[in-house]
N, C-alpha and C positions, 0 to 999 in steps of 0.2 A: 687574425693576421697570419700571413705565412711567410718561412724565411726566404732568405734570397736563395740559397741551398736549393729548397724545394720547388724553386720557379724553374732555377737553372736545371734539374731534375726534370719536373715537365715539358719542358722545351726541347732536352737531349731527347725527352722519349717521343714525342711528335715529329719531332726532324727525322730520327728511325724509322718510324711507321710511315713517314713518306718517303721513305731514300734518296732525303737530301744531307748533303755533308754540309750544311750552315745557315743559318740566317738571311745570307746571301742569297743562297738558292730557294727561300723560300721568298723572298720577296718577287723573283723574277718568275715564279712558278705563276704566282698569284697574279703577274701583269700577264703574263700567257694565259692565264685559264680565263682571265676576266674579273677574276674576284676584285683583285682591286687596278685604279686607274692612275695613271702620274698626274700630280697637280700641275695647273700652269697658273705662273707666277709673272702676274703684270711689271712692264717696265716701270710703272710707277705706284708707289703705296700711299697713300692718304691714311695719314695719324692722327687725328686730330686738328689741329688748324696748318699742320705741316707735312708738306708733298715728299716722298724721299724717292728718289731715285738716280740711274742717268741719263745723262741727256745725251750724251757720245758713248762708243765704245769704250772701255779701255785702254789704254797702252801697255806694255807688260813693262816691267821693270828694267834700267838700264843694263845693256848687256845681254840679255835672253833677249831671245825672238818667239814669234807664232810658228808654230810649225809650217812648214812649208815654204817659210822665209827665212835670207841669211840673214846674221843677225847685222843687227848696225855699227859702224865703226866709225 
């Protein structure tokens, strides 16, 4: 087993030897080059004998709006 020290260590020296500044930049390299793909996630999940999801959009909390809209009063 290795410490978490030593993880964090290989990762800082990986992100140098690709001149990214973070984790960040390395997930977005990786959807650019192809390496890896965004998952898509169905409106609906089957658990077992029960369905979860929604069925309408959301509303946003009273008081905030969606961008784009004023809010409601």
């Amino acid at each position: 087993m290795i410490s978490a020290t030593t993880v964090r260590t290989h990762i800082t020296r990986i992100l140098a030897k690709l001149g990214l500044r973070d984790r960040v930049h390395a997930v977005v390299l990786g959807y650019e080059s192809g390496l890896a793909v965004p998952a898509t996630v169905p409106d609906q999940i089957q658990v077992g004998s029960h369905t979860c999801g929604r069925s309408r959009p959301r509303e946003p909390p009273d008081g905030l709006s969606v961008v784009g809209e004023s809010p409601q009063r």
